[in-house]
C-alpha positions in Angstrom: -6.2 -12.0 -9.1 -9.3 -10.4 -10.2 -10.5 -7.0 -8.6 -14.2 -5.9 -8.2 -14.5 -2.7 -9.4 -17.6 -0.5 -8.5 -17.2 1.9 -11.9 -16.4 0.8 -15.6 -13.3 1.4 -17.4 -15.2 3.4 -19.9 -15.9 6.5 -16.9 -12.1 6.4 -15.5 -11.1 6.7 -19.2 -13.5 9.7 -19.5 -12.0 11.4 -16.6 -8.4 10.6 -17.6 -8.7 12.2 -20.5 -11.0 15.3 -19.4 -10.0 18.5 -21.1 -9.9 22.0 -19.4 -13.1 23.1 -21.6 -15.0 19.9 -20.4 -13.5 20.2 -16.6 -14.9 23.9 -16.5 -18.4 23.0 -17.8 -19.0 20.6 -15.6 -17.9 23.3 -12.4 -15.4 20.7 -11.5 -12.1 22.6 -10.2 -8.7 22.2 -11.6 -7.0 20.8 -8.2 -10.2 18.4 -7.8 -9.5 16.7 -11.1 -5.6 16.9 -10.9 -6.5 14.5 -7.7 -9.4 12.6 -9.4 -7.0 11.6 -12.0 -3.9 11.1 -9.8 -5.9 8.5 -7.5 -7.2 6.9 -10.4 -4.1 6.6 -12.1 -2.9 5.1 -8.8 -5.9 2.6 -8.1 -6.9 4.4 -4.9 -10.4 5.1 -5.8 -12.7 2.8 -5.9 -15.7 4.6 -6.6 -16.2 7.2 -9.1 -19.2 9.9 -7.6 -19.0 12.7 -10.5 -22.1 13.0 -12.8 -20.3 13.6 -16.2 -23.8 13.9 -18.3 
C-alpha cells in the first residue's frame, strides 16, 4: 500500500526534531508544535503549512 504524501520526509523530520531555541524564532508557540508533532507522529496531517526558512 503506498500513500501519497503532500510534504517530504525531510520537513516532518525537521519539525520532529525542532528545538525550543528554533520553535521560538520562528514565533511558533509551544502547544502549536506539541500538536504539530503529535499529529505527525500519528499520520493525521497530511499537509505541512509552516515556512521553516
Amino acid at each position: 500500500m503506498k500513500l501519497n504524501r503532500n510534504d517530504n520526509v525531510e520537513l516532518r523530520n525537521r519539525i520532529l526534531n525542532m528545538t525550543p531555541n528554533q520553535r521560538k524564532e520562528l514565533g511558533i508557540n509551544k502547544s502549536t508544535l506539541w500538536c504539530i508533532k503529535k499529529n505527525l507522529s500519528e499520520g493525521k496531517i497530511q499537509k505541512v503549512l509552516i515556512l521553516l526558512d
